[in-house]
C-alpha positions, 0 to 999 in steps of 0.5 A: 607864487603869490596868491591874491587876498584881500590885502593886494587887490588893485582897488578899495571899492565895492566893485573889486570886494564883488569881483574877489570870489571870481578870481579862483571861481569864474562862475562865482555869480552866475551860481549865486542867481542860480541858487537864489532863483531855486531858493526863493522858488521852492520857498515860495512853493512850499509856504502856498502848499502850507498855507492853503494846502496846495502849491503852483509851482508856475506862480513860484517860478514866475515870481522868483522870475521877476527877482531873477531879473531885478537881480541879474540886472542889478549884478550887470550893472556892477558888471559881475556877469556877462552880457550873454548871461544877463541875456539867458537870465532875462530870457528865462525870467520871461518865459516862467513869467509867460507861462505863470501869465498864460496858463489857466488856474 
């Protein structure tokens, strides 16, 4: 049983590099955004909460909302993930970004 590395991937390219790790993990991007997103949301939360003593946790979600989006975009573009999971991403990023939007302070 041979297993696929690095050496006999089909192409070269950037694409099939990106495309490795989704061969053992199918899910392989799909937790990278996830972590991405609680990542840049906590670490946004807790430098407000340093900074002025006191932390919004809707701002933290919608700005790491926007970057959700950029992101999956971007990661869809190379076709990393799919149509249903740019979709439930986009979806997500816009209902954090309503409610930082339309909530008063």
């Amino acid at each position: 049983m041979t297993y696929t590395s690095l050496t006999n991937l089909s192409g070269s390219d950037l694409k099939d590099l990106l495309q490795y790790p989704t061969i053992s993990f199918s899910g392989f991007w799909e937790f990278i955004l996830l972590a991405l997103f609680f990542i840049i949301a906590t670490s946004s939360y807790f430098a407000e909460v340093n900074r002025t003593g006191r932390g919004n946790l809707l701002s933290s979600l919608g700005v790491a909302g926007i970057i959700l989006i950029v992101l999956s975009t971007l990661i869809r573009l190379l076709e990393l993930i799919s149509r249903d999971m740019l979709i439930i991403n986009v979806v997500l990023g816009i209902v954090f970004l309503a409610l930082w939007m339309f909530t008063d302070n």
